[in-house]
Structure formats: structure tokens, C-alpha cells
N, C-alpha and C positions, 0 to 999 in steps of 0.2 A: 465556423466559430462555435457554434451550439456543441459539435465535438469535444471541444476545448474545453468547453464547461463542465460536461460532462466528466472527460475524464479528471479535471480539476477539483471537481465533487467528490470523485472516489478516491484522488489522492490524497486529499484529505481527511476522509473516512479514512483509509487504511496507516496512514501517520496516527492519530488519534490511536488508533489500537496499537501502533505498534510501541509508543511512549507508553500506555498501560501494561504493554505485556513487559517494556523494560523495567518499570517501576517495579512488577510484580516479580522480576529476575525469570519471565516464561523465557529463555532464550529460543526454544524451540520454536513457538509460535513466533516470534521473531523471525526469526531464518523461514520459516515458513511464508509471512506475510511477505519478507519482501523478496522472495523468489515468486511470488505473486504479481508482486509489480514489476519486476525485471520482464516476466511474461508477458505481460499485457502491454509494458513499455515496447519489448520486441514486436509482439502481433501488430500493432499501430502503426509502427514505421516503414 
């Protein structure tokens, strides 16, 4: 469970940025963060 939270913590952080970096039209950092989370989503399971 504590896993759960944790990652639930970061996915939240990393959604937060990524809503900023769309507002901001960063599309890069976009594509950037959430090949981030695809990673992390794969390394987990």
C-alpha cells in the first residue's frame, strides 16, 4: 500500500507539470514528462 501512495504522489506531481507545461504550449517537456511516467509505469509492473 505505502507503494501505492507513493507512486500516487508522483503522479500527481508529474500531471501538475504536465497541465503547466500544456498551458505554456512546452509540448517538449510534455512528451518528455510523460515518457517519464510510461518508464516508471513499465519499471513497476
Amino acid at each position: 500500500m505505502q507503494e501505492f501512495v507513493a507512486y500516487s504522489k508522483k503522479l500527481l506531481r508529474v500531471l501538475k507539470k504536465i497541465k503547466e507545461s500544456l498551458r505554456e504550449k512546452d509540448y517538449e517537456e510534455v512528451e518528455k514528462l510523460v515518457d517519464e511516467l510510461i518508464e516508471d509505469t513499465e519499471g513497476d509492473i
